[in-house]
C-alpha positions in Angstrom: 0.0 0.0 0.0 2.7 2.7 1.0 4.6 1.9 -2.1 1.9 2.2 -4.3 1.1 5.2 -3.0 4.1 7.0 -2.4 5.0 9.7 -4.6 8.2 9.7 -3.6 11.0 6.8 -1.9 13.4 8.1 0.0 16.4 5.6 0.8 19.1 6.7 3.6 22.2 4.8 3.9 25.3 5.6 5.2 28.4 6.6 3.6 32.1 6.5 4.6 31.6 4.0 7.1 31.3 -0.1 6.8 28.7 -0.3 9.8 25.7 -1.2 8.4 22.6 1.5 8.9 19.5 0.9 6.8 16.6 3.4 7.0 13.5 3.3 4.8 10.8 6.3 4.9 7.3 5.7 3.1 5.6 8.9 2.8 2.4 9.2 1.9 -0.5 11.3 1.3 -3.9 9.9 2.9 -7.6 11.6 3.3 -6.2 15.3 3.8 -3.4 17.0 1.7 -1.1 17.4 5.0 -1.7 14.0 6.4 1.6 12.2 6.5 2.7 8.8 7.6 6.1 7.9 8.2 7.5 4.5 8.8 11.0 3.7 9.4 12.5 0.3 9.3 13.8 -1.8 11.9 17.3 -0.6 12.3 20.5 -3.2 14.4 19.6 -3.3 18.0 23.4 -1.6 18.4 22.0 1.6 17.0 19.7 3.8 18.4 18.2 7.0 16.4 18.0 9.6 18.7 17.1 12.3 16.7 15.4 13.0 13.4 13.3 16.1 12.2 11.2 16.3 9.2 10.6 18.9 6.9 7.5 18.6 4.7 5.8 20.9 1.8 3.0 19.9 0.1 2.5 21.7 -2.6 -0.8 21.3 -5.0 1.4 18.8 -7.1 3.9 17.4 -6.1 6.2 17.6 -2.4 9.4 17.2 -1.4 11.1 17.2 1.9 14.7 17.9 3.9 16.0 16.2 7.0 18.8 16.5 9.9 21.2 14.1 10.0 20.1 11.6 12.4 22.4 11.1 15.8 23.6 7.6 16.4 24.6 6.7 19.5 27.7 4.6 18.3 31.4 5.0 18.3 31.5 6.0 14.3 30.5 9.0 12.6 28.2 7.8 10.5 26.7 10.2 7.9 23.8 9.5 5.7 23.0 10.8 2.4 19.7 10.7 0.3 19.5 8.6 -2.3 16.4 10.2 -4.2 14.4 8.5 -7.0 13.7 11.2 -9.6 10.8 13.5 -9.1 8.0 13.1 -11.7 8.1 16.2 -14.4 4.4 17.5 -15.1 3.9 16.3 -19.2 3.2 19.9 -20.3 5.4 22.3 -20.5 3.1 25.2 -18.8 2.7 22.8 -16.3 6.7 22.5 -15.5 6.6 26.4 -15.4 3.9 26.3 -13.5 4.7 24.5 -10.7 8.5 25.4 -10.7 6.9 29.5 -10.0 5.1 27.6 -7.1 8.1 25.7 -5.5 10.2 29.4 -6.2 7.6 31.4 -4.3 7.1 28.4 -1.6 11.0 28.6 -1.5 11.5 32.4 -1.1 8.9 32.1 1.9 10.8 29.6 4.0 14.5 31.5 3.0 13.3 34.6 4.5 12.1 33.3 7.8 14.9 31.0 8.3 16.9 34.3 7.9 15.1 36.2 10.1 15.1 33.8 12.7 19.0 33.0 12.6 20.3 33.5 16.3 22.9 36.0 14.3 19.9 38.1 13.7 19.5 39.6 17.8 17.0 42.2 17.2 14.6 40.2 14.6 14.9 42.5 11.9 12.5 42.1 9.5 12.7 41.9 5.6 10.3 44.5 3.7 8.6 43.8 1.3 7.6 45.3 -2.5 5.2 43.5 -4.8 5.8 45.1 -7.5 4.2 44.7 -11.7 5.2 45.8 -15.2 2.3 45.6 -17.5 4.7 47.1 -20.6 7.0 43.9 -20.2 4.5 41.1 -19.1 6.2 40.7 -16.1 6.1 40.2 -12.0 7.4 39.9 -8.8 8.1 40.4 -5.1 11.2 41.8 -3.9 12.1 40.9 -0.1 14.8 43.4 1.3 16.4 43.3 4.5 18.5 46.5 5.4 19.1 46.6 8.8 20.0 50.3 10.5 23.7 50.8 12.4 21.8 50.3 15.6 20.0 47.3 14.6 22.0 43.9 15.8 21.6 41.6 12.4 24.6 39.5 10.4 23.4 41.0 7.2 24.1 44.6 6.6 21.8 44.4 3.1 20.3 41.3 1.6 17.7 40.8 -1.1 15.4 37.5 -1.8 13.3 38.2 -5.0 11.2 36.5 -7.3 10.7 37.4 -10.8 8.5 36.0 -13.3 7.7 37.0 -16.9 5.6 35.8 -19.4 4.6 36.5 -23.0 8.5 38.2 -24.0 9.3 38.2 -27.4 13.2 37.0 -28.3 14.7 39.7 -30.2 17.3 38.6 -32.9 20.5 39.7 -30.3 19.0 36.9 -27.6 18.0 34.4 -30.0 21.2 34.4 -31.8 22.9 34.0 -28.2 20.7 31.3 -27.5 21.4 29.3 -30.6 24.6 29.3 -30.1 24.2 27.3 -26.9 21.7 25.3 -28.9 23.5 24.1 -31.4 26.3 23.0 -28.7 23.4 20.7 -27.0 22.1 19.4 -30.5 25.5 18.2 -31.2 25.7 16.3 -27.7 22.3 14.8 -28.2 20.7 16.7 -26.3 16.7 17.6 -26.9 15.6 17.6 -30.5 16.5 20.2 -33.4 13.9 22.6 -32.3 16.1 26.4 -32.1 15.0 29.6 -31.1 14.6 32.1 -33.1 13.9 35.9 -33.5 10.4 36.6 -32.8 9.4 33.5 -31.2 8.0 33.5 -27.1 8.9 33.3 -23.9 8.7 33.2 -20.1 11.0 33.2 -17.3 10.8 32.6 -13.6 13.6 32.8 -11.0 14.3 33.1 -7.2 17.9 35.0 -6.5 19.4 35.8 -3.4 22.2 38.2 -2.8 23.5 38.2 1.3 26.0 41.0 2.1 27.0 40.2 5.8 27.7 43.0 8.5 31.1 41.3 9.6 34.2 40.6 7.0 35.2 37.3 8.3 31.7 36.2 7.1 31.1 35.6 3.4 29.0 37.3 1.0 26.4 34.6 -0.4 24.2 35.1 -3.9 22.4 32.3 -5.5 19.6 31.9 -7.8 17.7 29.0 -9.9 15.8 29.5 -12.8 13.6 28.4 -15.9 13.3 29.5 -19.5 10.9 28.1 -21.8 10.7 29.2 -25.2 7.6 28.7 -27.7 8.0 28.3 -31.3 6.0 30.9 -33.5 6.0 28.7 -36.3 5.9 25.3 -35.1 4.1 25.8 -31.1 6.9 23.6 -29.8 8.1 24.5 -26.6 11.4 23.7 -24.6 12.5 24.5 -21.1 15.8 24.7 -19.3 16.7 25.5 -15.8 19.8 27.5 -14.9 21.1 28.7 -11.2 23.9 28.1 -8.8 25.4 28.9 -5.8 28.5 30.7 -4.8 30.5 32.5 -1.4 32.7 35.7 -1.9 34.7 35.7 1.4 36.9 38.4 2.8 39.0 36.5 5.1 39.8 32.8 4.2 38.5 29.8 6.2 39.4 26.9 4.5 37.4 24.5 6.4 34.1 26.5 5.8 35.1 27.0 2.1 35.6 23.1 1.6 32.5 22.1 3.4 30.7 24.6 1.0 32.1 22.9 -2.1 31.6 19.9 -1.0 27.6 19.9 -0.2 27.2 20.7 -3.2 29.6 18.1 -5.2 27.9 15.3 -2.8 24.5 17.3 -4.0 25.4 16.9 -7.7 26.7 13.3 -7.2 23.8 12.2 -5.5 21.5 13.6 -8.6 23.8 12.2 -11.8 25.6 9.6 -10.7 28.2 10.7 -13.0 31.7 10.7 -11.0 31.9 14.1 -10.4 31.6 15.2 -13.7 28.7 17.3 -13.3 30.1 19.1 -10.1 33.7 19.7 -12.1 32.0 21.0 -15.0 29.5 23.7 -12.7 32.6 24.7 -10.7 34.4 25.3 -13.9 31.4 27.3 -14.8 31.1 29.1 -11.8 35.0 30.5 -12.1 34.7 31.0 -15.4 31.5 33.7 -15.0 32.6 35.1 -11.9 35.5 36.8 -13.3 37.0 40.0 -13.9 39.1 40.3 -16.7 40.1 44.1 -16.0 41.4 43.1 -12.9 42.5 39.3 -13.7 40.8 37.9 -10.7 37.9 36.0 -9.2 35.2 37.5 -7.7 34.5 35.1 -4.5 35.7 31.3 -3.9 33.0 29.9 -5.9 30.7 27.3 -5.9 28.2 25.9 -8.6 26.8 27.9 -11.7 24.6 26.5 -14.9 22.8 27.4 -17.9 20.6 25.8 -20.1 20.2 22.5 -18.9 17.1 20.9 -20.6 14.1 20.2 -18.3 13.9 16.8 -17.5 12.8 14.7 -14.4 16.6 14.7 -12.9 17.1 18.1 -13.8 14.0 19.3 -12.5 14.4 17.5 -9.0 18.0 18.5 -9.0 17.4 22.3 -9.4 14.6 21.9 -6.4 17.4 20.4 -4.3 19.8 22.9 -5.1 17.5 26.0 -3.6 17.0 23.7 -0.7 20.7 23.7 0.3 21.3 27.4 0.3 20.6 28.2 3.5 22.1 25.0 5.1 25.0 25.2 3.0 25.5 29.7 4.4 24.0 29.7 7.8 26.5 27.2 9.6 29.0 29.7 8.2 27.1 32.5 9.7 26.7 30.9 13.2 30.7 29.8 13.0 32.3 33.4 12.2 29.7 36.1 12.8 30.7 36.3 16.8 34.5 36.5 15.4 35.9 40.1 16.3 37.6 42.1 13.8 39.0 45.7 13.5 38.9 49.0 11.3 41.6 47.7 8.7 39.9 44.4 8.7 37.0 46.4 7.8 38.1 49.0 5.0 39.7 45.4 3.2 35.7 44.2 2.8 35.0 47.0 1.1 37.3 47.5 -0.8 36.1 43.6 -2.0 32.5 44.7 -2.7 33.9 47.3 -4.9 34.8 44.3 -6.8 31.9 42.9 -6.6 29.4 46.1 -7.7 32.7 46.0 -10.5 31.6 42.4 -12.0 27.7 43.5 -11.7 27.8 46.6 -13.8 30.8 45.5 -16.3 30.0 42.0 -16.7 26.7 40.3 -15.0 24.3 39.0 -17.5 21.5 39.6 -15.7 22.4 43.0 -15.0 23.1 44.1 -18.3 19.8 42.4 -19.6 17.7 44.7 -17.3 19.5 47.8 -18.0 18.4 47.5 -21.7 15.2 45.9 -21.2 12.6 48.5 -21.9 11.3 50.6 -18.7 14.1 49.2 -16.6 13.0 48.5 -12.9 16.6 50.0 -11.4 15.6 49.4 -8.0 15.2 45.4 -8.4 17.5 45.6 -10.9 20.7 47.0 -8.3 19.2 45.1 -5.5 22.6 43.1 -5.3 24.3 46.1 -4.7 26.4 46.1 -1.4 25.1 49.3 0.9 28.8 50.5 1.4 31.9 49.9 -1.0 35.0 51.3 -1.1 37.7 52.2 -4.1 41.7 52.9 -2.8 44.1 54.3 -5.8 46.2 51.4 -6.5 45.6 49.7 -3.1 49.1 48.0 -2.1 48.7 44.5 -0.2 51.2 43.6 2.8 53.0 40.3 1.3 52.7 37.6 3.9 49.3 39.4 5.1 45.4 36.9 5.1 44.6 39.6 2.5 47.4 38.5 0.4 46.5 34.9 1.0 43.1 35.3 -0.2 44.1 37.1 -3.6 46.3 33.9 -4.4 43.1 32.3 -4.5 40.8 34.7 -6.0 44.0 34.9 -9.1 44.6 31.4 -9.3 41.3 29.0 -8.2 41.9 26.4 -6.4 39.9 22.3 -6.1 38.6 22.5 -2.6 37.3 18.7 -3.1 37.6 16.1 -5.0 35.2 15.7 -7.8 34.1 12.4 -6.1 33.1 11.1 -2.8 35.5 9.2 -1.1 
C-alpha cells in the first residue's frame, strides 16, 4: 500500500563508514493533503536513532522534503546521504513552469524566515517587502529586502530575496542568436531535438535569486539563484524549457574548512543527482570561475561554488534544481553561526569594502542579468541594483602587505583552487 502510493521513496544509507545502517521512509498522502505517515524500518539493536526532524511541503502537485542528519549513538561517525528516486516532471510544458513559479515562491517564503530567525539576527529585523508589476514587459514579482539600521544587531548589513517571473517576452534577434549558439552546442551532444529559437518567437521566465552581504568581513558574502526559461516556437508551437542557477561564497578572510565544506555539499548534492563521478560538479565549478570573473582586474570574484545554464528540463534536472534552492541556506547559515561572533578591526573592515567594490565591478561590467535589465525596456533600477552592497570602497592602486590573510586570499581569487575532489571518497 505505502509503495503504491508513495509519490516519492526516499532511501538513507550511510556513507564512509562499513557499519551497516539501513533506514527506509514511506511517505504518503492519505484523506487530507497534510496528512503524513512515516514508517521507518527496523534498524541493528546496536544503533539507536536519537534524533530526526522532518521537513515537509505539500504543494498542489507534487512535495518534497529535507532532513537533519540523524544522531547515532555509536562510536562512528556515521553520515547518511539521500538517495532520491527522480521526481515526476508535469507532461506539459506550462505545467513545468507552472509548478517550478510555485516551489520558487514556496522557497523564497521559508529563506526569509529561516533568515530572520538566525540567532545571528539579535533584534529580529525584518525583511520588507515590495510587490511590485510591469504591465509594458509582461512581467512580475516580489522583492524581499532586508536593510538593517547601524543600531539594529543583524549579520546582514543588506540582503535581497526576489522572485521574478515574466511571461509572454518576445526574443529579439540579439538573444535568439545567443541562445542558438548554446543550442547548437546541446544538439550536437544529443541533447533535446533540433527545435532552435529564433527571432520573434516566445517566452517566459521565472527565477528566485538571493544576494546576502553580511555585517562582519570574516563572514562571506552569499548570492544564488535557480531559474527556468521556456521558449515557444511561433511557427511550429513547440516548446522547450531549461533551468539555470547556482550557488556561490565571496569571502573576505579565508577559512578553508568553511570553504571546503561549502564545495563539497554541493559536489555530494550533484553526485547524488547524476551519478556521474563528479563530472557534473567539475564541470559547474568550472562554470562558476569562469562567469565570476573580472578580466580588468584578472581575478575572481569570490571562492566559488556551482553555476549552470541551459540545462534541458527533464525529471533529474528538475528534482535536482529543487534540491539545489533547498541547500542554500544549510549550505551559508553554519557559516554565519561559525564566524559572525569572530571580532575584527577598522583595517579588517576598510579590506571588505574594498572587496564589494569588486563585486558592484563584475555586476555593472560583466553580469548578464544585470546588463539584460539595464536594456530591457522601462528598466526597474531598484530590483535591478538590489545586489548592490550598501557601502563599497575604491583605494588608488591599493598596495597588499606580502605575507598578510589579504594576500593569502588574492592567491586564491588569481589562481582557483579544487577545494574537493570531484568524487566522494
Amino acid at each position: 500500500f505505502f509503495e503504491q502510493s508513495c509519490p516519492q521513496l526516499q532511501l538513507l544509507q550511510p556513507v564512509e563508514s562499513k557499519t551497516w545502517v539501513y533506514c527506509r521512509l514511506f511517505i504518503c498522502r492519505v484523506f487530507f493533503p497534510k496528512t503524513v505517515i512515516i514508517v521507518v524500518n527496523k534498524m541493528r539493536p546496536s544503533f539507536l536513532l536519537t534524533c530526526s526532524v522532518f521537513f515537509l511541503d505539500f504543494g498542489s502537485r507534487h512535495f518534497s522534503f529535507a532532513f537533519f542528519t540523524p544522531k547515532i549513538n555509536n562510536k562512528e561517525n556515521v553520515r547518511f546521504n539521500s538517495l532520491k528516486t527522480d521526481e515526476a516532471l508535469p507532461k506539459n510544458v506550462d505545467d513545468i513552469f507552472d509548478s517550478f513559479a510555485e516551489f520558487l515562491t514556496d522557497a523564497q517564503t521559508k529563506i526569509i524566515a529561516a533568515i530572520e530567525a538566525h540567532e545571528s539576527n539579535a533584534d529580529k529585523v525584518q525583511f520588507c517587502s515590495d510587490a511590485w508589476t510591469n504591465d509594458e514587459t509582461s512581467s512580475r514579482g516580489l522583492t524581499r529586502v532586508i536593510q538593517p539600521t547601524k543600531n539594529e544587531d543583524c549579520f546582514i548589513e543588506k540582503g535581497a530575496v526576489s522572485t521574478t517571473f515574466l511571461e509572454n517576452g518576445i526574443l529579439s534577434a540579439e538573444r535568439a542568436k545567443a541562445i542558438q549558439g548554446r543550442r547548437a552546442k546541446q544538439v550536437k551532444s544529443g541533447e533535446g531535438d533540433s527545435f532552435t529559437p529564433a527571432e520573434g518567437d516566445t517566452y517566459k521566465a521565472a527565477a528566485l535569486s538571493l544576494v546576502l552581504h553580511t555585517r562582519s568581513p570574516m563572514v562571506p558574502t552569499f548570492r544564488s539563484d535557480v531559474r527556468i526559461f521556456v521558449v515557444r516556437s511561433k511557427e511550429t508551437g513547440q516548446s522547450l524549457a531549461w533551468f539555470g542557477g547556482g550557488a556561490d561564497l565571496t569571502p573576505y578572510y579565508l577559512y578553508d574548512e568553511d570553504i571546503r565544506e561549502f564545495h563539497e555539499r554541493y559536489r555530494n548534492l550533484c553526485n547524488d543527482h547524476f551519478e556521474d563521478n563528479g563530472k557534473t560538479y567539475h564541470d559547474m565549478k568550472q562554470m562558476c570561475d569562469h562567469y565570476f570573473y573580472i578580466p580588468a582586474r584578472k581575478e575572481h570574484r569570490g571562492t566559488g561554488g556551482i553555476f549552470w545554464d541551459d540545462m534541458i528540463a527533464t525529471s533529474k534536472t528538475y528534482a535536482f534544481t529543487k534540491a539545489v534552492a533547498n541547500e542554500w541556506m544549510p549550505s551559508w547559515l553554519g557559516i554565519v553561526s561559525k564566524r559572525n561572533s569572530l571580532p575584527y578591526n577598522d583595517q579588517q573592515r576598510q579590506w571588505q569594502l574594498l572587496r564589494r567594490g569588486r563585486y558592484l565591478e563584475f555586476n555593472l561590467l560583466y553580469d548578464r542579468g544585470v546588463r539584460f535589465g539595464l536594456v530591457a525596456p522601462n528598466p526597474r533600477i531598484e530590483g535591478i541594483m538590489v545586489s548592490a552592497p550598501p557601502l563599497i570602497a575604491w583605494e588608488y592602486n591599493h598596495e597588499i602587505e606580502e605575507g598578510s590573510d589579504e594576500a593569502r586570499i588574492m592567491e586564491i581569487l588569481k589562481a582557483p583552487k579544487n577545494w574537493v575532489s570531484v568524487s566522494q571518497e
